[in-house]
N, C-alpha and C positions, 0 to 999 in steps of 0.2 A: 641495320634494316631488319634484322631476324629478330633483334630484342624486340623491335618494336612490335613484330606481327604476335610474337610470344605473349606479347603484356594484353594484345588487343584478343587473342586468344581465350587469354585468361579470364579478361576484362570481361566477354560474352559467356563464358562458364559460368563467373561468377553471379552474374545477372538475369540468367537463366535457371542457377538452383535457387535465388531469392525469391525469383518471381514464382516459379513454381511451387517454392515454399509457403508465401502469400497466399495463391492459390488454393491450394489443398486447406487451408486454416480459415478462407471465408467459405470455401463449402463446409465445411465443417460445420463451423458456426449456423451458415443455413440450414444443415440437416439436427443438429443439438436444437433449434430452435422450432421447428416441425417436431421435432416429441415431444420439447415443455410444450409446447402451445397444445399438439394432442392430448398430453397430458391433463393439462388446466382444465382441461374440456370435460372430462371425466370426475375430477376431481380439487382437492385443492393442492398445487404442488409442495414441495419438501423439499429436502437439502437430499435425501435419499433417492427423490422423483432427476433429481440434478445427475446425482450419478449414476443410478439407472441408464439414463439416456450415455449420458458419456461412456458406459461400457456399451452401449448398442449400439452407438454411432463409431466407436473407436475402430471394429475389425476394418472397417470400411477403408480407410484410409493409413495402417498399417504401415503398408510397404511404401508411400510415399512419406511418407516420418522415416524409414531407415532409409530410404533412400538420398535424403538430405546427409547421413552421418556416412563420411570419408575416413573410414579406419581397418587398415585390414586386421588387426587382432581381435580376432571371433568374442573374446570375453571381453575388453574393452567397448567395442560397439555393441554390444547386448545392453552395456552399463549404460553406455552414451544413448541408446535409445529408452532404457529405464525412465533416465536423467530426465528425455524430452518428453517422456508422455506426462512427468509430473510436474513438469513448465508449462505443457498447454491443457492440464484439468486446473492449475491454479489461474492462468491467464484467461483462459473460455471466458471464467465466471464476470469480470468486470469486462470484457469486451463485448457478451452476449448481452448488458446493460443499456449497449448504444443501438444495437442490431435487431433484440429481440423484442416486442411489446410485449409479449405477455409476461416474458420472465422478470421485466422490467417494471410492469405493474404487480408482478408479486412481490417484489422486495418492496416497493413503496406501502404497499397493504401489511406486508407485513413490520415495516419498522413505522407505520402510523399505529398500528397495533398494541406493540409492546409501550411504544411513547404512554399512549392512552389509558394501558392496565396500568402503568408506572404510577399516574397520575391520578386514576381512579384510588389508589389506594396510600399515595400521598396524604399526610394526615397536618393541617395547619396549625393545629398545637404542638406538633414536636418543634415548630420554630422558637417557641420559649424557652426549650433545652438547648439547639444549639445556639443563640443569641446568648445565654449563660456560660456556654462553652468559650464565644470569641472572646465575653468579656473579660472570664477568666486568663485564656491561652490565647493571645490575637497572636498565633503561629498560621504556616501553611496550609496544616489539616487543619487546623476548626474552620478555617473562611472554608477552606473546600468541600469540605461536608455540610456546610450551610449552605457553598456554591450549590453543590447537586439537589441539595431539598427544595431551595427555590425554584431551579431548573424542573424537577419533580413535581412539583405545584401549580408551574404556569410562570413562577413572576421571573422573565426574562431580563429585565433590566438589572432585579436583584442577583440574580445568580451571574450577572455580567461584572456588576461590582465587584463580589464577593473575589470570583476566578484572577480579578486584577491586583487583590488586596494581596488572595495566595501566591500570586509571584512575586511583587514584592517583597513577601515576608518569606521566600525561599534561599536557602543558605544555597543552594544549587542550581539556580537559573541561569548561572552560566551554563549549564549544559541544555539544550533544547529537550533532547532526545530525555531527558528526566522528568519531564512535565508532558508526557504523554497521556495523562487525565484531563489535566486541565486541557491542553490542548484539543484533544477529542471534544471536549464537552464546550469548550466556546465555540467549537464550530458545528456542532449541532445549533446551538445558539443564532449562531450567522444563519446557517438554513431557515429555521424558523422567520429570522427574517427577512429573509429573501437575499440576503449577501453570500450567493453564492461561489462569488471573485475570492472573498476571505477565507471562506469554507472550505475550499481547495486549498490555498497556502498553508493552511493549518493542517489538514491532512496529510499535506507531502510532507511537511514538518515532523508527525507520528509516525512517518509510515516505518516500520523497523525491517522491511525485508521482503521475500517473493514468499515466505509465510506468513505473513500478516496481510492474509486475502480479504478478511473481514475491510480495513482500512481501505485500502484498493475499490471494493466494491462500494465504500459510501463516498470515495472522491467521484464514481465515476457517476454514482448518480444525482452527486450534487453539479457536477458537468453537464452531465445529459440537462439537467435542469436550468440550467444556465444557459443551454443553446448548442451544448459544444456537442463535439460528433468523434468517432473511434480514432480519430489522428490525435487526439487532446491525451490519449494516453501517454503516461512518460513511458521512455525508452530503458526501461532497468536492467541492471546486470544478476546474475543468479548470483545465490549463497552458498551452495555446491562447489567444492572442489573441482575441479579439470581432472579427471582419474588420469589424461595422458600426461600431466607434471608432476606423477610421486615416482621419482628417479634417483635413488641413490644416491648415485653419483655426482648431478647436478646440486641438491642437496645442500653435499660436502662442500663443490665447490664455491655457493651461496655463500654455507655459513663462515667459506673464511674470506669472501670475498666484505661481507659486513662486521665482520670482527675487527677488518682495517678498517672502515669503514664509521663507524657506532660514535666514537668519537665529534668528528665532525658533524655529521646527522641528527647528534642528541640536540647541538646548540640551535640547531636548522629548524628542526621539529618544532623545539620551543618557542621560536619564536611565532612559528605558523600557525600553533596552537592558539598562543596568546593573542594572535589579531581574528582567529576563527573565534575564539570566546567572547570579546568582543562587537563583531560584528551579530555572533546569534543575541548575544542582549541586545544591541541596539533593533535590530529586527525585531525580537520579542516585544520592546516598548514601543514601538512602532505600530505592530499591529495589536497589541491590546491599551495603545495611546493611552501609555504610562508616562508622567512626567517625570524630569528625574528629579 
């Protein structure tokens, strides 16, 4: 009887610093979005207007950020709260995408923007040069830098081709995570035409980590464009070490715990590898409906 009241103890602790946590990160986002929107008002926002705001709005909410971190070593928790304010200025940025209009019409203006200068200064006879190039080298890079000039130009269906040829002709497509151009760049593609179900998978596919905020920020607004709403975010784990797991001791007894170990594991690995390489080809031909 006492474990159980223990666990249902716990159970409301636990569920009361989440929710609290929650909490504190949608006023956030409400008050981050009252200064871009002040801001816009004034002027045209920045990447600078962004962090502005996130250091004005931050003191605000401070002590409910350490208040979430359980650690009594003074230097530890100073770290663990370093850790989370640079979790929620990379997070804000694509969650403020669902929650905020204006900031949300600024990244649309401005990646219509860049699209547009790309294009304006796209030049239609450099296509002779790389059509010479594929004829020459029908490798990876020529289709893919014909991919991008086409893309650069307008012609979507050519730079669609193009992007299919360069996987194909990739000695390395068994890895996904290597074709993080191509992949970016079909699914701008998809955007463009309105496939923004594809657009998404392709970006989760790129996405390399909680530093690659740029990626993050065009899955969320090809979501938002899609219909989808702040729950559509994935759930990710940090890139960051846990400073309370560098222990010595523990360590040592790891490494001899896998030294017996390594053996076994290698032939384990191997095989899980082999049906993970696998499945990412099939998935890759799949969605850039390659025949084999």
């Amino acid at each position: 009887m006492k474990i159980k009241n223990t666990i249902v103890v716990l159970s409301v602790v636990f569920l009361g610093n989440l929710a609290s946590s929650q909490a504190y990160k949608s006023a956030f986002r409400t008050d981050m979005c009252d200064c871009l929107t002040l801001e816009s008002q004034k002027r045209k926002l920045t990447e600078n207007a962004y962090k502005a705001c996130f250091r004005e709005t931050l003191p605000t909410y401070a002590i409910q950020i350490d208040a979430q971190i359980v650690e009594e070593d003074i230097n530890k928790k100073m770290l663990l709260g370093q850790l989370a304010r640079k979790d929620l200025i990379v997070a804000m940025q694509s969650e403020l995408v669902y929650t905020c209009k204006a900031y949300f019409e600024h990244l649309e203006r401005e990646k219509l923007s860049k699209k547009l200068i790309v294009r304006e200064q796209a030049r239609e006879s450099d296509l002779e040069k790389f059509n010479q190039l594929v004829a020459m080298s029908p490798n990876t890079y020529s289709y893919f830098n014909r991919a991008q000039l086409h893309y650069n130009l307008g012609n979507l269906a050519e730079a669609e081709a193009d992007i299919k040829s360069c996987i194909e002709t990739n000695p390395n497509k068994d890895n996904v995570k290597s074709r993080r151009h191509e992949l970016l760049l079909m699914a701008l593609i998809h955007e463009e035409n309105k496939n923004y179900t594809e657009a998404i998978v392709l970006y989760d596919l790129a996405y390399f980590g909680e530093l690659d905020a740029q990626v993050a920020i065009l899955r969320a607004i090809a979501d938002k464009n899609n219909g989808g709403t702040i729950a559509n975010i994935p759930k990710r784990g940090t890139d960051h070490p846990n400073p309370l797991d560098a222990n010595k001791n523990n360590r040592r007894a790891q490494s001899k715990v896998r030294g017996r170990t390594t053996t076994k594991n290698t032939k384990s690995k191997a095989k899980i590898e082999t049906r993970t390489k696998k499945t990412d080809t099939s998935s890759l031909k799949k969605l850039f409906k390659i025949d084999n």
